[in-house]
FIMIVO-709372 format. One line per field, with one value per residue: x, y, z negated of N, C-alpha, C, CB in turn; residue in one letter; residue number from 1. Coordinates in pm, 1 decimal, padded with zeros to 6 digits, m for minus. Glycine has a CB too. Layout:
# FIMIVO-709372
n_east (X	...) .
n_north (Y	...) .
n_up (Z	...) .
ca_east (X	...) .
ca_north (Y	...) .
ca_up (Z	...) .
c_east (X	...) .
c_north (Y	...) .
c_up (Z	...) .
cb_east (X	...) .
cb_north (Y	...) .
cb_up (Z	...) .
r (A	...) .
k (NUM	...) .
//
This chain:
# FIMIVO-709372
n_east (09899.8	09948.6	10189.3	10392.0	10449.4	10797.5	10925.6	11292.2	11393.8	11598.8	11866.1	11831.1	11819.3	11872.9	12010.2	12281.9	12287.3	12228.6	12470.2	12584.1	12511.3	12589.2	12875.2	12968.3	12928.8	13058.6	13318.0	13290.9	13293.2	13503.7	13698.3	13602.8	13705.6	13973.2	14067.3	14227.0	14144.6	14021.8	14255.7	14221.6	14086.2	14139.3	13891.5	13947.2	14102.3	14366.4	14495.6	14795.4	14938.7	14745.4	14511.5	14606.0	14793.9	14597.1	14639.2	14788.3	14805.8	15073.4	15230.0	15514.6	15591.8	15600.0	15868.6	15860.4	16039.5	16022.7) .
n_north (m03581.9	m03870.8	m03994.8	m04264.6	m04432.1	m04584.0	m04820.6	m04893.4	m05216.7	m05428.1	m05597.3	m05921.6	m06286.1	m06499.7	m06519.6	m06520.2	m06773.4	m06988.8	m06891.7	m06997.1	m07257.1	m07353.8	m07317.4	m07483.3	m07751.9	m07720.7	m07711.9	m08017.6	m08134.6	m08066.7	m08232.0	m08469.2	m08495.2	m08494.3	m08654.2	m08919.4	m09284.5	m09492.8	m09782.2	m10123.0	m10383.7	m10729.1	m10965.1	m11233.7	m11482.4	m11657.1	m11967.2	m12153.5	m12441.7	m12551.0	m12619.6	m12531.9	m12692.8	m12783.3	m12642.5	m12684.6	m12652.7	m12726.3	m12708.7	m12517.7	m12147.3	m12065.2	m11925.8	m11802.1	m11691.7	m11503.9) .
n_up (m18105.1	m18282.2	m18536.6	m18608.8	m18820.7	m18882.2	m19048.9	m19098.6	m19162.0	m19406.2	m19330.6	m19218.9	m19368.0	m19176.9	m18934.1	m19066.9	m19172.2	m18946.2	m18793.7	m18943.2	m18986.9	m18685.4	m18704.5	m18850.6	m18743.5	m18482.0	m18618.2	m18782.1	m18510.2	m18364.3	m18579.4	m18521.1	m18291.6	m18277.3	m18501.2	m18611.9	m18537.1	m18753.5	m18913.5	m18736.0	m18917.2	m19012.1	m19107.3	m19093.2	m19328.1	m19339.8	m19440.3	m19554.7	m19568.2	m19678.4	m19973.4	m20279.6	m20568.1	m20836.8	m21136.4	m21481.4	m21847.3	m21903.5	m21699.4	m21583.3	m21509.8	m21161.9	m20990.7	m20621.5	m20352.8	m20082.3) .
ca_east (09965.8	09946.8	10272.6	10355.8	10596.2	10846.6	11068.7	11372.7	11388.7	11737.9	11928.9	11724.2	11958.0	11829.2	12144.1	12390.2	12201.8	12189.2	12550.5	12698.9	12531.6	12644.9	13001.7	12980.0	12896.4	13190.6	13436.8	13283.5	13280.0	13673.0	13741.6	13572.9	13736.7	14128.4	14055.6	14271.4	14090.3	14048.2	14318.8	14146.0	14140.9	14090.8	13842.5	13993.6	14209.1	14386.6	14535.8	14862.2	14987.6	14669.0	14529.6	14718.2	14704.9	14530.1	14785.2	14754.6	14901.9	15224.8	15331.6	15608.6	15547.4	15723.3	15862.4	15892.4	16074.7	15999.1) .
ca_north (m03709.5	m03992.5	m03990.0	m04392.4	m04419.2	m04702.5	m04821.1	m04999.7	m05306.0	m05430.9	m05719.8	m06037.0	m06367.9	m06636.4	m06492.6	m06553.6	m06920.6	m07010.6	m06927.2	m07081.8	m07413.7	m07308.9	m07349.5	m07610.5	m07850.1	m07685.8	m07765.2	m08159.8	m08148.4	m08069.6	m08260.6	m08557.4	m08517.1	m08480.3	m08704.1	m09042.0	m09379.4	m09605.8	m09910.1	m10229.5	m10470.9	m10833.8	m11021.2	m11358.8	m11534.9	m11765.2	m12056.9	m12206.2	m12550.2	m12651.2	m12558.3	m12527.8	m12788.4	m12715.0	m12606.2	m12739.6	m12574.5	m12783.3	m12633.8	m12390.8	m12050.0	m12092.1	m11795.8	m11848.8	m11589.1	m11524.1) .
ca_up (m18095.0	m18363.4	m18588.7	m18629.1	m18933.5	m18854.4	m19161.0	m19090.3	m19284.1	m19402.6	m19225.7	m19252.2	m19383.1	m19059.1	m18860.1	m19104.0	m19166.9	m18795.8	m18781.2	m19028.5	m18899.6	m18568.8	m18747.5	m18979.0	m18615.3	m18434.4	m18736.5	m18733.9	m18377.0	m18390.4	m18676.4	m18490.2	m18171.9	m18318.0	m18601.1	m18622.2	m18528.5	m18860.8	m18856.6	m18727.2	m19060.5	m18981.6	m19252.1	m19115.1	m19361.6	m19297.2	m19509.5	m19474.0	m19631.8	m19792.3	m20127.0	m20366.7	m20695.6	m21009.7	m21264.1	m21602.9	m21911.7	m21902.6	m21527.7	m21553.5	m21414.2	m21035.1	m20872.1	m20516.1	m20305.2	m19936.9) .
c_east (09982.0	10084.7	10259.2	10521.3	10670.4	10968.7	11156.2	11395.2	11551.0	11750.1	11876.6	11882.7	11956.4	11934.3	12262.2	12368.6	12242.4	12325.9	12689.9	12696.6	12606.4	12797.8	13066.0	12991.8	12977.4	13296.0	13427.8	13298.9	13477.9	13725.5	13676.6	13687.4	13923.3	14172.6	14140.1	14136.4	14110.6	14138.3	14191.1	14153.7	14061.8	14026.0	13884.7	14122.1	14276.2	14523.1	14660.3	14937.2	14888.2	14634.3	14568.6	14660.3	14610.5	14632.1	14682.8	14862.7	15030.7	15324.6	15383.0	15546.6	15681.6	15714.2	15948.7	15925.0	16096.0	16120.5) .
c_north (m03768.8	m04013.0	m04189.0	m04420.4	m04603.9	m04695.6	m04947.1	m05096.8	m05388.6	m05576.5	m05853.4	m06185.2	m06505.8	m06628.1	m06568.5	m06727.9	m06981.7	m07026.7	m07020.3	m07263.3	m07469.6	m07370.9	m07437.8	m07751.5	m07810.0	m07748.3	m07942.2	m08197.8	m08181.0	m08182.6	m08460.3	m08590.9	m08578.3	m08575.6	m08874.7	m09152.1	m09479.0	m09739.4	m10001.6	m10336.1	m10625.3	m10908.7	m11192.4	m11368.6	m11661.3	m11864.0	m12141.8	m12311.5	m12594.2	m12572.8	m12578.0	m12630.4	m12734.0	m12699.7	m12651.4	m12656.5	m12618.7	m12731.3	m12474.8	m12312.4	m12054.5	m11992.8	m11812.6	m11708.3	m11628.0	m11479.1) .
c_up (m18235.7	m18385.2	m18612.6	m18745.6	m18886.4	m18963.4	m19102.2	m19217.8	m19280.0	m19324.5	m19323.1	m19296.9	m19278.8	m19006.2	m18904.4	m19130.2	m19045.9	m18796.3	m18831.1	m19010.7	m18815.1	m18636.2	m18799.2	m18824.4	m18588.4	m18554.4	m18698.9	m18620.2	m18349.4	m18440.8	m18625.4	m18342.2	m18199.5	m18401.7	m18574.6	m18583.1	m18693.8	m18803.4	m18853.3	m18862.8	m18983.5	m19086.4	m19211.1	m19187.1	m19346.8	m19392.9	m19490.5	m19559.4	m19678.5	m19920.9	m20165.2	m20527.1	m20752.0	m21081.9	m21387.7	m21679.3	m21932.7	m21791.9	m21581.3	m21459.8	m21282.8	m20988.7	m20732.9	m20417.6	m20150.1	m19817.8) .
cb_east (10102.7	09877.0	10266.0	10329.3	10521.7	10882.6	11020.2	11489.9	11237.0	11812.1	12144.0	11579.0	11975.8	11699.6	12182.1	12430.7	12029.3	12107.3	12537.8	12666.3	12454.0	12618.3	13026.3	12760.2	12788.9	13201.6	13375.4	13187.4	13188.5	13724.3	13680.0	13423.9	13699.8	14163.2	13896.3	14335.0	14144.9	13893.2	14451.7	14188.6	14046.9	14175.5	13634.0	14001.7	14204.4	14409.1	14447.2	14935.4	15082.3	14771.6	14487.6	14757.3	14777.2	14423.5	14863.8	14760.3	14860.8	15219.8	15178.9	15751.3	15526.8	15717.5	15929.3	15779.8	16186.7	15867.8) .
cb_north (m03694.8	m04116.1	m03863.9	m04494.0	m04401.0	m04722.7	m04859.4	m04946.7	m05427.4	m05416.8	m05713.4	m06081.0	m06424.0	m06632.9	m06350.7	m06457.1	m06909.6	m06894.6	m06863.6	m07042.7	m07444.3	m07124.1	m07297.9	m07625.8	m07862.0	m07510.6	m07719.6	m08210.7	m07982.8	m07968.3	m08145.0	m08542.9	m08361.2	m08355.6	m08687.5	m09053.9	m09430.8	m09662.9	m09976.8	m10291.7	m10395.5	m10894.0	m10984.3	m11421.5	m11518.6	m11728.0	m12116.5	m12110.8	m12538.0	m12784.8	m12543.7	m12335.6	m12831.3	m12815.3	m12379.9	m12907.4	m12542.7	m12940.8	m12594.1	m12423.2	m11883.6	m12201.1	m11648.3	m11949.6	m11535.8	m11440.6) .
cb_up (m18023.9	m18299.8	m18701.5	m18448.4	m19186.7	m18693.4	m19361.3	m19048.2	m19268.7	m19560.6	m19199.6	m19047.9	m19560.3	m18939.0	m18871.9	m19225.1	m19164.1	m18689.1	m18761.8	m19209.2	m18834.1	m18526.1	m18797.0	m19136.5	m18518.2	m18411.9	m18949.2	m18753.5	m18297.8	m18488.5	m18820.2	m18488.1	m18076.2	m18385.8	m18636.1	m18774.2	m18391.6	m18914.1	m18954.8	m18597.0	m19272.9	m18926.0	m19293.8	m18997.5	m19446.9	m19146.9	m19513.9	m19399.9	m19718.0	m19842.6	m20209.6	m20395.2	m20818.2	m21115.5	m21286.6	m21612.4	m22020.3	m21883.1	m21329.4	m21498.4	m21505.9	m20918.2	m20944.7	m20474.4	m20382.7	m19910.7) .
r (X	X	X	X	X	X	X	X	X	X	X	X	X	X	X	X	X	X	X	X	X	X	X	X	X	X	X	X	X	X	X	X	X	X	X	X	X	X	X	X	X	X	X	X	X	X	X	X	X	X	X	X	X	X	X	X	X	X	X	X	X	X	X	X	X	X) .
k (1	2	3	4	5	6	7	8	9	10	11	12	13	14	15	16	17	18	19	20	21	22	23	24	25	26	27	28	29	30	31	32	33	34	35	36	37	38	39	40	41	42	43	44	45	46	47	48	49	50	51	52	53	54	55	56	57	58	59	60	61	62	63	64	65	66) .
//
């Protein structure tokens, strides 16, 4: 009978690869699901009295309190 030498070869690194993807997607997956909604921001502005003069260097600085 024919002897067939078989060497074990050490632990390959695709596994640990594979899973760590595997993990990295679970985490975002989470981290998507739990995750706050961004506030809505409105880009309308809106204007109220009119523009405002031109100032010239003679106009006092006006502080107007709301």
């Amino acid at each position: 009978m024919a002897e067939i030498d078989v060497e074990r070869r050490g632990p390959t690194i695709w596994p640990w690869i594979i899973g760590l993807v595997v993990l990295a997607v679970v985490i975002w997956l989470v981290a998507e699901i739990l995750g706050e909604e961004p506030p809505v921001v409105s880009e309308r502005v809106e204007q109220v009295g009119g523009p405002a003069p031109p100032r010239t260097a003679d106009d006092p600085v006006r502080l107007v309190s709301t």
